[in-house]
DRENPA-48878 format. One record per atom (N, C-alpha, C): x, y, z. Coordinates in steps of 0.2 Angstrom, whole numbers, plus 5000, padded with zeros to 4 digits. Atoms other than C-alpha are relative to their C-alpha. Example, Ala and Ser with C-alpha at 12.3 -4.5 7.8 and 13.67 -1.06 7.14 Angstrom:
residues 2
500449945000506249785039500450065000499649944999506849955036499650055003
END
This chain:
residues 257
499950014992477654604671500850015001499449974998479254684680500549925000499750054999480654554682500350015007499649994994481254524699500750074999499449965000482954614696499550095000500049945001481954774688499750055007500649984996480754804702500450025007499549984995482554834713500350054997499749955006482954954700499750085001500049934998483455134704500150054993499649965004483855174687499550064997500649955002483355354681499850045005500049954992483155424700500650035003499649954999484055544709499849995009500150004991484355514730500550045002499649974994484855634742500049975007500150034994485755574756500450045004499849954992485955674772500549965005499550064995487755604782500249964995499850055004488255544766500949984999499350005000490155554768500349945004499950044997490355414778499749945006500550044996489755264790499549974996500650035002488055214787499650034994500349955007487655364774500549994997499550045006489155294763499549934998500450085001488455104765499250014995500649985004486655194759500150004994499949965007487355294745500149954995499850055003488255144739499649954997500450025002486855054739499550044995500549965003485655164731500250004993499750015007487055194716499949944997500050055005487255034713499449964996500750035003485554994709499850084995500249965005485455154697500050065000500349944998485355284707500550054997499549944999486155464704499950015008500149994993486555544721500250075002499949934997486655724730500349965006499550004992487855704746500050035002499749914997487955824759500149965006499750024995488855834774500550055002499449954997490055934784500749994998499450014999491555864780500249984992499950025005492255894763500349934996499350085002493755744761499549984999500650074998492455624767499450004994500550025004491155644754500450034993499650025006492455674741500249944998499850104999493055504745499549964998500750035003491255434742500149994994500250005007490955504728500549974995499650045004492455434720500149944999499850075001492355274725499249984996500650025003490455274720499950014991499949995008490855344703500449964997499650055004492255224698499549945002500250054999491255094704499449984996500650025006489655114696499950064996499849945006489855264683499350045003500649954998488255354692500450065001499849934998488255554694499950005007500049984995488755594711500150095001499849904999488555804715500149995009500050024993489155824734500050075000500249924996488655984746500349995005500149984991489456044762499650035002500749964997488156084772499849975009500350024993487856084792499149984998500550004996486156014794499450015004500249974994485756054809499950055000500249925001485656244803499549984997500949995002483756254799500150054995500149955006484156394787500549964992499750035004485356284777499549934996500450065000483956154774499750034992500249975005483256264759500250024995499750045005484756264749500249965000500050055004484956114749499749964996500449995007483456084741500150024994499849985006483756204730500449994995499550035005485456144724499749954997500150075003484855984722499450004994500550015007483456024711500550044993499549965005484656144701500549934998499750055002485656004700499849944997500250085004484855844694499150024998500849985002482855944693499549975003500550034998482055824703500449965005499850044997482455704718499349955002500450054999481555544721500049955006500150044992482255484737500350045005499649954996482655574751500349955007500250004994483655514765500450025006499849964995483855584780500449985006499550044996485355504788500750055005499649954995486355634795500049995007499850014989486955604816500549995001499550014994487855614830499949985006500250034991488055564849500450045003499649974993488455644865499749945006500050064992488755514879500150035007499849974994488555584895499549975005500850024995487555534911499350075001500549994998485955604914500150085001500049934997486355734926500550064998499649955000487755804917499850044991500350005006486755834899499950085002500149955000486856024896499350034996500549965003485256124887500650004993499649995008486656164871500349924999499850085004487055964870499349985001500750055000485255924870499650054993499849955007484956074855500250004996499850035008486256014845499749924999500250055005485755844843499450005000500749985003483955864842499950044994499949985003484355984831500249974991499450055003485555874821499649944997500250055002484355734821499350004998500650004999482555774823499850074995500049945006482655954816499950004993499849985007483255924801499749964997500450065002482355754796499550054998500749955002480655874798500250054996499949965004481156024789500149994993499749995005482155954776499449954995500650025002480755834772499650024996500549945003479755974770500050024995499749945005480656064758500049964993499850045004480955904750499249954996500650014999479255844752499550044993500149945004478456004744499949964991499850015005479355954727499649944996500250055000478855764728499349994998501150015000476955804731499850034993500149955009477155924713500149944996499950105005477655744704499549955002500650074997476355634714500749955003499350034997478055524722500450025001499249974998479455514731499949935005499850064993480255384745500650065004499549974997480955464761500049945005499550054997481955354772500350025007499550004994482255394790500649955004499650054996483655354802499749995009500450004991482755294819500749975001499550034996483855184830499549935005500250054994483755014844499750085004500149954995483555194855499450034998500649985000481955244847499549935004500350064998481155074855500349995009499850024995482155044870500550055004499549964997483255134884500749995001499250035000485255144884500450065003500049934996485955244898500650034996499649955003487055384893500050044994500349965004486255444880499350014998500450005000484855494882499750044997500449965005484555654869499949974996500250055005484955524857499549984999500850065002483555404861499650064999500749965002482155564863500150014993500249975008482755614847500049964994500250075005482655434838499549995002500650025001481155424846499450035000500549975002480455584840499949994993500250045008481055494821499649975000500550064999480055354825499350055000500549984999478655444829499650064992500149955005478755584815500049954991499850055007479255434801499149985001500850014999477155374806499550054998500449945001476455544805500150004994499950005009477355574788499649974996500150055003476755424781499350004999500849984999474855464787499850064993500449945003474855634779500450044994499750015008475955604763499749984995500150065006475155474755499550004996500549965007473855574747500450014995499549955005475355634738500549934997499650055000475955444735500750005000499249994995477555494746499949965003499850064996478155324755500550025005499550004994478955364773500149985003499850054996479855244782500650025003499449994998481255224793500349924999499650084999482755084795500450035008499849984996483455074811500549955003499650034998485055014816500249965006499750014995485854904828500550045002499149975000487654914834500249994994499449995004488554954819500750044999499249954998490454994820500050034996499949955003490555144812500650055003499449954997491855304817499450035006500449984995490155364827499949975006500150074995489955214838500449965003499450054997491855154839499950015009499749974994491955244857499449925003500450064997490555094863500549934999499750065002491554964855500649985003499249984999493255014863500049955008500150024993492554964881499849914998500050095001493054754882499349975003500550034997491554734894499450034996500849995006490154814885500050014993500050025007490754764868499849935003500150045001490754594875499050005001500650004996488954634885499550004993500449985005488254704868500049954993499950055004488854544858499449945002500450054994487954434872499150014998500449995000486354524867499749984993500350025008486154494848500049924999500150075000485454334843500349984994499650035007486554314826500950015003499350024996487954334838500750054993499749945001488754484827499950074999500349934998488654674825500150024991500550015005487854724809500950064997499549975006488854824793499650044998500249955003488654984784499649984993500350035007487954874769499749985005500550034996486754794781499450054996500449944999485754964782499850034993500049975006486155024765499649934995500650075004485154844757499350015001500849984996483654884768499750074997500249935004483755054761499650014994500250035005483855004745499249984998500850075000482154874747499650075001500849934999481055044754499950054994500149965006481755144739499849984996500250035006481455034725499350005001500550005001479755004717499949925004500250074997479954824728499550035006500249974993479254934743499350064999500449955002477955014735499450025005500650014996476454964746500250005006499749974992477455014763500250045003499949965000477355144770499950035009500050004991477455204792500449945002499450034997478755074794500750015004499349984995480155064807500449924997499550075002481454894800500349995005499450004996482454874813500449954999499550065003484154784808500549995004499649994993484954734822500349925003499950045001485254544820499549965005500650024993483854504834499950025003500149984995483954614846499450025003500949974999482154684847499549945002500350065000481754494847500049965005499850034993482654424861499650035006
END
């Protein structure tokens, strides 16, 4: 019989994590390593997941291989698989944390900012899935880990591609999970509250709807990039074996109030 600890145990696996340079795809990675993981980075921004992977290799001596890679390019989706099987020959968690925001009202949302973040968020979850998927179903396993949002659930003005497109994750995390599972592939999401991160400072800047957005959590604070990367953790491991179409939402109460 497993022991608690082992049944949290990454060790031996390979995660790729999409937006892994920073934010809440750092707080995952970190996660993930420290429970055993090796790990694939990708991301557009070289520094930034250089930085990672050094703090995660000095930290816990796991192998990190890092990728720039847009994304959101639909044709870029297919080597990154590739590297990453070239690389480590197999992946066992995928996830698919990649994002950004456009804040605008309503009526001023162009067709090229509703493109790139659909693109950016919903695009590439499904494709890379896929690509990623494929591989997982030739092993019989895998755990993929989407990023939904409070936005997949609820309304919040000014961004409004954001929510369709966390609440086409939402939507696409369920369907996964129906027509994977022959292939004993588990697909869930987590989905964040407010967390300070460099994507979400610009909400937190504004005194009145920092305060308004405090006022609304019932643990009366705003959650951490380790919050999300714990939770993460729990789906990937064999503790999460038997769950699979899940949305988490980690948001200190918000969904509850």
């Amino acid at each position: 019989m497993s022991s608690y600890l082992e049944i949290f145990s990454l060790q031996g696996q390979v995660s790729l994590v999409t937006g892994g340079g920073r934010g809440i795809g750092r707080g995952i990675a970190k996660a993930l390593a420290g429970a055993g993981s090796d790990l694939m980075l990708v991301a557009r921004t070289k520094s930034q997941l250089e930085e990672t992977a050094q703090e995660i290799t000095t930290a816990t001596g796991q192998r990190v291989e890092i990728m720039v890679a847009d994304v959101s390019q639909v044709e870029n989706l297919e080597l990154i698989s590739t590297e990453a099987q070239k690389a480590f020959g197999h992946i066992d968690i995928l996830v698919n944390n990649a994002g950004s925001n456009i804040r605008k009202p309503f009526f001023e949302v162009t067709a090229e900012d509703y493109q790139m973040l659909m693109d950016l968020h919903l695009r590439s979850a499904y494709f890379l899935s896929q690509q990623i998927g494929k591989k997982m179903s030739q092993r019989g396993r895998g755990k993929v880990i989407n990023l939904a949002s409070l936005t997949s659930k609820i309304g919040i003005p000014d961004i409004s591609i954001y929510g369709a497109a966390k609440g086409g994750v939402f939507a696409l995390t369920k369907s996964l999970a129906v027509e994977l599972a022959p292939y004993k592939i588990n697909v869930n999401a987590v989905a964040p509250g407010y967390v300070r991160t460099a994507m979400t400072d610009p909400a937190f800047q504004d005194k009145e709807r920092y305060e308004a957005m405090l006022s609304r959590i019932p643990l009366k604070e705003f959650g951490k990039p380790e919050d999300i990367g714990n939770t993460a953790l729990f789906l990937a491991s064999p503790a999460s074996d038997y769950i699979t179409g899940e949305v988490i939402f980690i948001d200190g109460g918000w969904m509850a109030a």
